[in-house]
PDB file of N, CA, C and O in Angstrom:
ATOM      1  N   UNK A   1     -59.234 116.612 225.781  1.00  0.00           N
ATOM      2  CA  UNK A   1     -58.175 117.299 225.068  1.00  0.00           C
ATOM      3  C   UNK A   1     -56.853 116.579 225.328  1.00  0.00           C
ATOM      4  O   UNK A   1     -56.508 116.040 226.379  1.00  0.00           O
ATOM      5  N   UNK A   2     -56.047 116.686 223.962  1.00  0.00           N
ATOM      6  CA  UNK A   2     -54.878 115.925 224.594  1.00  0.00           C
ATOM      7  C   UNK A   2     -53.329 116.664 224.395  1.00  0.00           C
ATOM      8  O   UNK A   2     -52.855 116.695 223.259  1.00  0.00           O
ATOM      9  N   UNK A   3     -52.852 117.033 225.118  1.00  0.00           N
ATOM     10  CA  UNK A   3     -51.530 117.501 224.984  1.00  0.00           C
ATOM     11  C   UNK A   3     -50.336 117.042 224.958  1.00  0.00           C
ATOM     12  O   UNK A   3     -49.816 116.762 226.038  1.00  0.00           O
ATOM     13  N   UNK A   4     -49.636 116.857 223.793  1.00  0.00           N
ATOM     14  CA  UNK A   4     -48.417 116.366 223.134  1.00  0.00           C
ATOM     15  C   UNK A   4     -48.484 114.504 223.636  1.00  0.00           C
ATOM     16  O   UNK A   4     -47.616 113.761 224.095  1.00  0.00           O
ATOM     17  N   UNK A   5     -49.951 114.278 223.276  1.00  0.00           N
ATOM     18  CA  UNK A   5     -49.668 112.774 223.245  1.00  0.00           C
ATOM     19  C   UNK A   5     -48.832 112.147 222.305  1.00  0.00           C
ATOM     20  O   UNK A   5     -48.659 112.850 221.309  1.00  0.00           O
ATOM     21  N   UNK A   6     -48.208 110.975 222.281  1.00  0.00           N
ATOM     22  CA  UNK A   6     -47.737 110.247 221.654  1.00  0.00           C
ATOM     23  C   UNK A   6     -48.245 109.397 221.274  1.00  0.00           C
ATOM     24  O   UNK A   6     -48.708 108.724 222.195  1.00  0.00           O
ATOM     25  N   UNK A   7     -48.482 108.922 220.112  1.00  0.00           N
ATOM     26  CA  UNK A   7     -49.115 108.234 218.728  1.00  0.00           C
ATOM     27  C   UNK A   7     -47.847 107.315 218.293  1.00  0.00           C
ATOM     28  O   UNK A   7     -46.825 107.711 217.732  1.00  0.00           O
ATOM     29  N   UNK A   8     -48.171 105.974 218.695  1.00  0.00           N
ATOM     30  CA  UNK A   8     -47.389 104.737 218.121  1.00  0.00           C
ATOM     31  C   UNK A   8     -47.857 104.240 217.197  1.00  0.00           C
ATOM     32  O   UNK A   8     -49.033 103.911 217.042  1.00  0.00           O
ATOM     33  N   UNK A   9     -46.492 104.069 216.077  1.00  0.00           N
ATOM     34  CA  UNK A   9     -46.273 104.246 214.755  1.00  0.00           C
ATOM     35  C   UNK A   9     -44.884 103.160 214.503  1.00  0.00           C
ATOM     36  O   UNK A   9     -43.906 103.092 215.249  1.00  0.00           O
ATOM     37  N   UNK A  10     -45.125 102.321 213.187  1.00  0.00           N
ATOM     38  CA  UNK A  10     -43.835 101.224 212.707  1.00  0.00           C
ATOM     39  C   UNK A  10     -43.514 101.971 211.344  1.00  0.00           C
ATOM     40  O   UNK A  10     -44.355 102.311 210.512  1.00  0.00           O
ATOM     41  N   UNK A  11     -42.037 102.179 211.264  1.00  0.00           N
ATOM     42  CA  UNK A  11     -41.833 102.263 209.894  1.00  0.00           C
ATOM     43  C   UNK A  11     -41.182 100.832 209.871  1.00  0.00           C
ATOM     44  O   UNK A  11     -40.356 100.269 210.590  1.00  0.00           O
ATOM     45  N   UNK A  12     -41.886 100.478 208.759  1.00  0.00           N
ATOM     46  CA  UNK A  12     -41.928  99.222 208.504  1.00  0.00           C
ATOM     47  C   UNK A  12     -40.876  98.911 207.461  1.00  0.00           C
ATOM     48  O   UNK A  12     -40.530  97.750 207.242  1.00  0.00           O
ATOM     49  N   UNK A  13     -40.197 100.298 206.602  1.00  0.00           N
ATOM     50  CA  UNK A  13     -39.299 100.082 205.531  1.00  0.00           C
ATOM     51  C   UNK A  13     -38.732 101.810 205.285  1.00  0.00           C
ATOM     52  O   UNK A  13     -39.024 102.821 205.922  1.00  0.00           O
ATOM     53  N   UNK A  14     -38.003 101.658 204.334  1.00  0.00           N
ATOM     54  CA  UNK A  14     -37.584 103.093 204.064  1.00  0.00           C
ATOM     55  C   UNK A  14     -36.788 102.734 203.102  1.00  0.00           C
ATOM     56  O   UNK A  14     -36.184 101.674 202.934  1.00  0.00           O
ATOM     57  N   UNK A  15     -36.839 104.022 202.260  1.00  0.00           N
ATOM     58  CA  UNK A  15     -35.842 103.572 200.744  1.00  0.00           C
ATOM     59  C   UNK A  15     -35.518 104.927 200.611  1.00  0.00           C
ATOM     60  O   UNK A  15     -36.244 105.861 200.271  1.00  0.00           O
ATOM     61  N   UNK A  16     -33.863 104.911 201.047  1.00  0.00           N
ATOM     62  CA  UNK A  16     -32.600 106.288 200.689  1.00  0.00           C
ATOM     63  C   UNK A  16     -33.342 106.648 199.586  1.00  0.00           C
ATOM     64  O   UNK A  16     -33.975 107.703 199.567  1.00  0.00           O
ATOM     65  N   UNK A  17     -33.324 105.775 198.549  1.00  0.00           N
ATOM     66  CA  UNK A  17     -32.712 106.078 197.118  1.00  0.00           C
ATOM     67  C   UNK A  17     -34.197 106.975 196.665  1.00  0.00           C
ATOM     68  O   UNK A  17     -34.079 107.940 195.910  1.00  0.00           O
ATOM     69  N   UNK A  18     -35.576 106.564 197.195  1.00  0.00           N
ATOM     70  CA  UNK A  18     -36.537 107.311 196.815  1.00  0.00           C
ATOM     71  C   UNK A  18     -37.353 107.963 197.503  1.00  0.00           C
ATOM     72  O   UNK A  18     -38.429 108.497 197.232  1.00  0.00           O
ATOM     73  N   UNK A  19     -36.477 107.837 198.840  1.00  0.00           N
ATOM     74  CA  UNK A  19     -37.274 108.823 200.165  1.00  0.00           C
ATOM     75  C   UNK A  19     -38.382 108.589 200.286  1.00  0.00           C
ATOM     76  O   UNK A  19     -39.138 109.552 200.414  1.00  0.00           O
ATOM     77  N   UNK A  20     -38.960 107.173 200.295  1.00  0.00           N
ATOM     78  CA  UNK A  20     -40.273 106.629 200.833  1.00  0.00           C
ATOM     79  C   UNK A  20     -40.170 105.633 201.836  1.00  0.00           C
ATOM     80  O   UNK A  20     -39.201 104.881 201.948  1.00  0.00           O
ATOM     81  N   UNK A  21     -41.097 105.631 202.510  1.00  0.00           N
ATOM     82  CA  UNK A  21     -41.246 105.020 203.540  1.00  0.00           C
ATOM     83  C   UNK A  21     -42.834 104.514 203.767  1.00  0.00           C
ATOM     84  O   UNK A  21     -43.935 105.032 203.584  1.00  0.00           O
ATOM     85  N   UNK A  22     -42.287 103.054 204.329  1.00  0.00           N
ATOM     86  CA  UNK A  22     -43.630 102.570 204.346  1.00  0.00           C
ATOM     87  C   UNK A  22     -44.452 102.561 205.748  1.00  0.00           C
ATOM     88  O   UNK A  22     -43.810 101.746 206.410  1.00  0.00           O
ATOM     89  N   UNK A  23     -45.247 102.902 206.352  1.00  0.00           N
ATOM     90  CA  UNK A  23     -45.660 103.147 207.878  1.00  0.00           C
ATOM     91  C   UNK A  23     -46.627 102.194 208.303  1.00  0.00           C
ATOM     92  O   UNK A  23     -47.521 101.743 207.586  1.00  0.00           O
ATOM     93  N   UNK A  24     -46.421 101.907 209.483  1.00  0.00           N
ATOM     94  CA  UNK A  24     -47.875 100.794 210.010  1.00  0.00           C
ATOM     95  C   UNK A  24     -48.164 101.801 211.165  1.00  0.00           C
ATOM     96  O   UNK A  24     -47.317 102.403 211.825  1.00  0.00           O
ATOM     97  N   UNK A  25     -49.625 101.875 211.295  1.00  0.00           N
ATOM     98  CA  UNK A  25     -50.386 102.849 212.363  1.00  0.00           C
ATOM     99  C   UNK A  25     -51.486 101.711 212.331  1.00  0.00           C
ATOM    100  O   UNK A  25     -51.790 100.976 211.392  1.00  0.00           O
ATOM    101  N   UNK A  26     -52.030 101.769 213.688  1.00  0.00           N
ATOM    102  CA  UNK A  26     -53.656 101.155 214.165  1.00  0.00           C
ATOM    103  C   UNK A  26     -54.615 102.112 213.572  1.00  0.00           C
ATOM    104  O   UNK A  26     -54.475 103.270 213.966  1.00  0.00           O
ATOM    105  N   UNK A  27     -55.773 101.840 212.518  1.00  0.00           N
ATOM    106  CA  UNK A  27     -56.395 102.808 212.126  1.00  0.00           C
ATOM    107  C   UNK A  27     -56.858 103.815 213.028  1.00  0.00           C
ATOM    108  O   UNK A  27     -56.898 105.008 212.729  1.00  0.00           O
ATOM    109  N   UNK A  28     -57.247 103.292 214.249  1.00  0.00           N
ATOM    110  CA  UNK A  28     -57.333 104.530 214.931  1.00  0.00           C
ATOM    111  C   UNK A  28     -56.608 105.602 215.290  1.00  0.00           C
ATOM    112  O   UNK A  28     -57.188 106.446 215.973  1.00  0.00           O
ATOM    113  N   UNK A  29     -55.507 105.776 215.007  1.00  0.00           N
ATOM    114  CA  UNK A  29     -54.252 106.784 214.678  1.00  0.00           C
ATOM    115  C   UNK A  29     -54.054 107.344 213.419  1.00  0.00           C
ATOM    116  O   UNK A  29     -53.294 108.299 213.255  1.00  0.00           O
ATOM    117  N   UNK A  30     -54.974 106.578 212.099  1.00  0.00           N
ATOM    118  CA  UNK A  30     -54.045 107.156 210.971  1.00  0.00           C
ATOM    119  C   UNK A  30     -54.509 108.622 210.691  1.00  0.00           C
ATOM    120  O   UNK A  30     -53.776 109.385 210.062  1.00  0.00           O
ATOM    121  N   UNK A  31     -56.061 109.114 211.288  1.00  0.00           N
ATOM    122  CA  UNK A  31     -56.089 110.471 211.402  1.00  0.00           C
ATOM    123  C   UNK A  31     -54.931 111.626 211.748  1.00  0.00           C
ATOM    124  O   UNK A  31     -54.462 112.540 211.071  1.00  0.00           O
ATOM    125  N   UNK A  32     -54.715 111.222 212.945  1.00  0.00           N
ATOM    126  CA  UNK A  32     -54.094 111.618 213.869  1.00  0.00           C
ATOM    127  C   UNK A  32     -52.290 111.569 213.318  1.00  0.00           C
ATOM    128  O   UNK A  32     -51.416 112.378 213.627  1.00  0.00           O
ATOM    129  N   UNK A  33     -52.196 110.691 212.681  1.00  0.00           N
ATOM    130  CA  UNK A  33     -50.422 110.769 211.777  1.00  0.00           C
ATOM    131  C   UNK A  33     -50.597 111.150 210.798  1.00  0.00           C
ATOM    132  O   UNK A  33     -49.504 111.473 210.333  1.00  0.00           O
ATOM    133  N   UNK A  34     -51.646 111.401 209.875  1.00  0.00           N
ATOM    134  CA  UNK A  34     -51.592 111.754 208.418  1.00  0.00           C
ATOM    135  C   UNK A  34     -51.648 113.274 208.870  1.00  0.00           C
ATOM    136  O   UNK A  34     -50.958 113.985 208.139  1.00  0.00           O
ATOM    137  N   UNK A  35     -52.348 114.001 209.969  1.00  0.00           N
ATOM    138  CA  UNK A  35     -52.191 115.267 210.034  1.00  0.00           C
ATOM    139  C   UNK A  35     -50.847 115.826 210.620  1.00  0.00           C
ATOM    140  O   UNK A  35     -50.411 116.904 210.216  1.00  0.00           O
ATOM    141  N   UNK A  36     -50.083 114.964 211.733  1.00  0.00           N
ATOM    142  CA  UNK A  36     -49.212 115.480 212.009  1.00  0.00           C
ATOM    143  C   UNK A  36     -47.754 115.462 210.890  1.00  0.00           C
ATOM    144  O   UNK A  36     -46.665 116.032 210.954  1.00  0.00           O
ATOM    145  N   UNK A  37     -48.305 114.613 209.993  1.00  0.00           N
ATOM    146  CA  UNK A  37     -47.254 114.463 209.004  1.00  0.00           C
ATOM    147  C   UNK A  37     -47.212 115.807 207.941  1.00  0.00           C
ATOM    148  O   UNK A  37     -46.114 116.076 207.453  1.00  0.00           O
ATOM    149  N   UNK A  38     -48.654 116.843 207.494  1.00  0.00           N
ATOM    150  CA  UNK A  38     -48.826 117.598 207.083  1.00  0.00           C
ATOM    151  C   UNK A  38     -49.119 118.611 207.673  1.00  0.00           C
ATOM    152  O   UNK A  38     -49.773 119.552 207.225  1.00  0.00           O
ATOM    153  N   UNK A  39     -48.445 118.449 209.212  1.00  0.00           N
ATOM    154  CA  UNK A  39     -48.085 119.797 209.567  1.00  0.00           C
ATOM    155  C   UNK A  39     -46.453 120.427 209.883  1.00  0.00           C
ATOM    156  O   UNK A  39     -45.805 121.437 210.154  1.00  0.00           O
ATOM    157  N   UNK A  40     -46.404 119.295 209.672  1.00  0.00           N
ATOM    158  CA  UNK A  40     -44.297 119.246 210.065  1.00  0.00           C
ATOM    159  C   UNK A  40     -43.635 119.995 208.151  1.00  0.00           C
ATOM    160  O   UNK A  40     -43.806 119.708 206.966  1.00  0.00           O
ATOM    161  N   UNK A  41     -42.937 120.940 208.898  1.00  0.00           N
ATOM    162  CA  UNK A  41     -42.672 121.901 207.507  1.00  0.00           C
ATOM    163  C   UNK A  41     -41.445 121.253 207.866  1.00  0.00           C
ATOM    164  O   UNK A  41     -41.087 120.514 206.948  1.00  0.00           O
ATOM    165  N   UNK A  42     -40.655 121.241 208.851  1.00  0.00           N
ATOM    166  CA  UNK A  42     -39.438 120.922 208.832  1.00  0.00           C
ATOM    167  C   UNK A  42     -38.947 120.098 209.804  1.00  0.00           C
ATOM    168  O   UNK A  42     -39.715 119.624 210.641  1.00  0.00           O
ATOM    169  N   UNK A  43     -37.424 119.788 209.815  1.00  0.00           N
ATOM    170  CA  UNK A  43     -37.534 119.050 210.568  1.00  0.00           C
ATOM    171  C   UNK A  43     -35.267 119.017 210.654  1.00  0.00           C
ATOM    172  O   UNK A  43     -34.560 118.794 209.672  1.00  0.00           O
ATOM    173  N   UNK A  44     -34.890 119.226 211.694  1.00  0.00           N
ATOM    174  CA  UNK A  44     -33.653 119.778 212.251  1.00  0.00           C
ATOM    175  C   UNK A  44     -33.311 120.497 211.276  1.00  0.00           C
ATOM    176  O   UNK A  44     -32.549 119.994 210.451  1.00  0.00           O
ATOM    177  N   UNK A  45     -33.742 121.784 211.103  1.00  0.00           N
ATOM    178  CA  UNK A  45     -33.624 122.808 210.159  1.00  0.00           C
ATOM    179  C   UNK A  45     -33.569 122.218 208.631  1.00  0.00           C
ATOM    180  O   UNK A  45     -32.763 122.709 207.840  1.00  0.00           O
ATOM    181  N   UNK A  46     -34.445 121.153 208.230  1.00  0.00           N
ATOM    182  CA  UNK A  46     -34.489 120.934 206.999  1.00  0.00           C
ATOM    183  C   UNK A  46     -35.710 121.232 206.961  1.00  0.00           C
ATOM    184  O   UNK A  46     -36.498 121.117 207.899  1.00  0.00           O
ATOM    185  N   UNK A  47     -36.059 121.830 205.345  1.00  0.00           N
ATOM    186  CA  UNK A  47     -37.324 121.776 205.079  1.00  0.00           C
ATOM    187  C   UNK A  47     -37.776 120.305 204.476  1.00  0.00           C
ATOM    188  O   UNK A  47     -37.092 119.425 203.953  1.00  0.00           O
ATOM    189  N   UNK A  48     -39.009 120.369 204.715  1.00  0.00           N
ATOM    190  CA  UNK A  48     -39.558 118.403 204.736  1.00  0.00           C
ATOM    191  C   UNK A  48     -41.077 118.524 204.095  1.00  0.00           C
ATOM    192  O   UNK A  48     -41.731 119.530 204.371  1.00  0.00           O
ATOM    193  N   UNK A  49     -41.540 117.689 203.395  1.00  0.00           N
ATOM    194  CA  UNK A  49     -43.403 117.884 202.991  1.00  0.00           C
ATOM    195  C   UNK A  49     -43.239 115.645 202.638  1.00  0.00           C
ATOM    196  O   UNK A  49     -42.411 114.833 202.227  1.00  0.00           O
ATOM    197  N   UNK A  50     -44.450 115.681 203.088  1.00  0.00           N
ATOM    198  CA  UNK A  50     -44.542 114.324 203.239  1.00  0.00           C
ATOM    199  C   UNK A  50     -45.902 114.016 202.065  1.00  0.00           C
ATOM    200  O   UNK A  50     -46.702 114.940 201.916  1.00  0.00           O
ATOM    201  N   UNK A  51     -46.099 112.813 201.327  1.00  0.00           N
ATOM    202  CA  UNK A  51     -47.128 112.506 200.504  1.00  0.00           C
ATOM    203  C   UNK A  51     -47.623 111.355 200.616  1.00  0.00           C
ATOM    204  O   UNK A  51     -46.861 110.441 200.302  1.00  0.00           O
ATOM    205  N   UNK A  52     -48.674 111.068 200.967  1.00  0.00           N
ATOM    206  CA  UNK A  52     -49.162 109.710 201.155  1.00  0.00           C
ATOM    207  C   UNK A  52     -49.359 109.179 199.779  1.00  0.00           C
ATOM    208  O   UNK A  52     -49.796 109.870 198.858  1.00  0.00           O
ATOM    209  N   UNK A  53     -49.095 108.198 199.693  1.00  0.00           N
ATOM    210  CA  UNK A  53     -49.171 107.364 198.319  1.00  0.00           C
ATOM    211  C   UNK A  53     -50.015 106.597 198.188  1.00  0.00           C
ATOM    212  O   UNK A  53     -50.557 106.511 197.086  1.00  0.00           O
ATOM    213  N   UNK A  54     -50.537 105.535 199.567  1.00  0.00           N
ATOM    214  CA  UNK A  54     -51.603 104.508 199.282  1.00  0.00           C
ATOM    215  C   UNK A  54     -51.861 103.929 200.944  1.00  0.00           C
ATOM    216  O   UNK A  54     -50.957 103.594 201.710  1.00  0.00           O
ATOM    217  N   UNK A  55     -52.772 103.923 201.131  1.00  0.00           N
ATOM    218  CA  UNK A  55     -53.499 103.529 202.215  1.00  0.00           C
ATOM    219  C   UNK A  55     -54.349 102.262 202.261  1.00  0.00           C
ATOM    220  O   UNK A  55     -55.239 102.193 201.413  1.00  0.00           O
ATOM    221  N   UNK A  56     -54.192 101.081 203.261  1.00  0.00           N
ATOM    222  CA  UNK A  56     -54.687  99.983 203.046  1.00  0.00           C
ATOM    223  C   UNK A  56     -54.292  99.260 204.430  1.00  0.00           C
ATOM    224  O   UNK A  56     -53.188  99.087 204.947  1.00  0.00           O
ATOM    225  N   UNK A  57     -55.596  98.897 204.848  1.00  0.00           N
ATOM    226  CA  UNK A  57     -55.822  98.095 206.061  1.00  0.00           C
ATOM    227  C   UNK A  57     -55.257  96.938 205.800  1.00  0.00           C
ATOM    228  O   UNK A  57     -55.197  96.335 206.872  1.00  0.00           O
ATOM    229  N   UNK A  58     -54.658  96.088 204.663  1.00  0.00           N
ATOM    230  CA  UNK A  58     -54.318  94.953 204.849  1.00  0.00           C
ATOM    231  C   UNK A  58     -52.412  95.511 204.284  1.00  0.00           C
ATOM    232  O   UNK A  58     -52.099  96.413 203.508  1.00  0.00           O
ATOM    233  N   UNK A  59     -51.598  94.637 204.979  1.00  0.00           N
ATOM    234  CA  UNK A  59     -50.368  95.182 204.926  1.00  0.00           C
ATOM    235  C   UNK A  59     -49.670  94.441 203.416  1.00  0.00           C
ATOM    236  O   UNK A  59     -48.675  94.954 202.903  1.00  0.00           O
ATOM    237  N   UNK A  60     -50.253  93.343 202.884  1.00  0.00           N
ATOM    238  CA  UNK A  60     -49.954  92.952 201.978  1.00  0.00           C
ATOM    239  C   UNK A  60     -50.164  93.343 201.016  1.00  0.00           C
ATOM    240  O   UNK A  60     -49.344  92.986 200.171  1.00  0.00           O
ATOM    241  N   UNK A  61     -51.300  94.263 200.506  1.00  0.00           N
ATOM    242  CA  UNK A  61     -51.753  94.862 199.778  1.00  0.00           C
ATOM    243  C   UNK A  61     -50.408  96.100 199.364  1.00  0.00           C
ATOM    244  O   UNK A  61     -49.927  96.254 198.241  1.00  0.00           O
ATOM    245  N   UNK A  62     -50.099  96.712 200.375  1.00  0.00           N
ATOM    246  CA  UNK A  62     -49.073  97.545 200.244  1.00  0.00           C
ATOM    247  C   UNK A  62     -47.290  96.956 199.468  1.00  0.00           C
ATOM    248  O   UNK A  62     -46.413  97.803 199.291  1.00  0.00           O
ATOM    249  N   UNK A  63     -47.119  95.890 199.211  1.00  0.00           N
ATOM    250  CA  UNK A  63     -45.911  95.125 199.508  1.00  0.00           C
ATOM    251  C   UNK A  63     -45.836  94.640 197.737  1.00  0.00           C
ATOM    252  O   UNK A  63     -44.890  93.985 197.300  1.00  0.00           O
ATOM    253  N   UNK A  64     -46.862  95.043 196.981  1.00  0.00           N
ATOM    254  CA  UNK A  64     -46.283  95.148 195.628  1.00  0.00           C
ATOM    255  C   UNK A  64     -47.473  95.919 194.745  1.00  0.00           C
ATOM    256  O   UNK A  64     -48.324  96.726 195.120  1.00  0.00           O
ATOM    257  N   UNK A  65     -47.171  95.294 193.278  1.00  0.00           N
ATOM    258  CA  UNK A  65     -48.564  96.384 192.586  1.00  0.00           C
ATOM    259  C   UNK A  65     -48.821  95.066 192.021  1.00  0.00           C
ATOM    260  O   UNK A  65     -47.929  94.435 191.454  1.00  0.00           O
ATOM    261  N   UNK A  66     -50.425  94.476 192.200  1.00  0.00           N
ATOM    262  CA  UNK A  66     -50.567  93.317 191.679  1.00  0.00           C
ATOM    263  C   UNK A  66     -50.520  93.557 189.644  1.00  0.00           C
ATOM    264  O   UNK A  66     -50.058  92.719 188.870  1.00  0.00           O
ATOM    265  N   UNK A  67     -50.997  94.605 189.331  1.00  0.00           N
ATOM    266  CA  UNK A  67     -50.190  94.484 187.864  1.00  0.00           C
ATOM    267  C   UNK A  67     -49.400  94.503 187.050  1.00  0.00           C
ATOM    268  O   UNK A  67     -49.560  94.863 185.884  1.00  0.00           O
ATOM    269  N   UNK A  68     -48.036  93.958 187.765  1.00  0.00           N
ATOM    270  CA  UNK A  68     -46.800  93.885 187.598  1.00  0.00           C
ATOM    271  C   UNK A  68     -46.280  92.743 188.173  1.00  0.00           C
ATOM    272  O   UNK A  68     -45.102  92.388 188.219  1.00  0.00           O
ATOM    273  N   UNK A  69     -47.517  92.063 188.719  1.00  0.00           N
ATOM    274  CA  UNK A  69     -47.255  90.213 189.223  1.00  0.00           C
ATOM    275  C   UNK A  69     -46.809  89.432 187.691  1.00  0.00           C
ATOM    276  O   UNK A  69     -47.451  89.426 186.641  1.00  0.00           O
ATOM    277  N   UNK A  70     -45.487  88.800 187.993  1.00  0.00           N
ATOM    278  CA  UNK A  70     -45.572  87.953 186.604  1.00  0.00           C
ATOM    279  C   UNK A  70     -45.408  86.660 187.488  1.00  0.00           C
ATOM    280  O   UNK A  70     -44.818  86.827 188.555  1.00  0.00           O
ATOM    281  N   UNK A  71     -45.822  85.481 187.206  1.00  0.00           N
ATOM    282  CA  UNK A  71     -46.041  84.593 187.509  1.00  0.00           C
ATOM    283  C   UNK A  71     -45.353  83.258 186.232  1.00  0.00           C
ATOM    284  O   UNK A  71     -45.526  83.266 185.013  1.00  0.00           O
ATOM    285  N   UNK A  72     -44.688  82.384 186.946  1.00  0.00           N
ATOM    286  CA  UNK A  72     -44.007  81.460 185.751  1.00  0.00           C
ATOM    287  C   UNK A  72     -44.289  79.966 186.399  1.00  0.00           C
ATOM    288  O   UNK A  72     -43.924  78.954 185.800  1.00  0.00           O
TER     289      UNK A  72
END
């Protein structure tokens, strides 16, 4: 059993303008952060809800949308 362990985590980016953020976790954590992320209602008296968008073991994969590659 583990009590108030700590789970190391990179935000690797963050964007004001669309309140996303991009995260690096060791897969063996991403259980373990995807739940604590959907249990946090709030957060210094703000209310907060978090959405995962895309998940991918390789970090490059995350870093554009290959169908929107234009190439010249």
């Amino acid at each position: 059993m583990q009590v108030g362990a700590a789970l190391n985590f990179d935000v690797l980016k963050y964007d004001e303008e669309t309140l996303t953020a991009l995260l690096r976790v060791h897969s063996s954590g991403l259980v373990k952060l995807w739940s604590s992320l959907t249990l946090l209602g709030s957060y210094q008296n703000q209310s907060c809800a978090f959405r995962v968008l895309q998940v991918s073991p390789f970090l490059l994969v995350l870093t554009g949308n290959s169908r929107e590659l234009q190439l010249h």
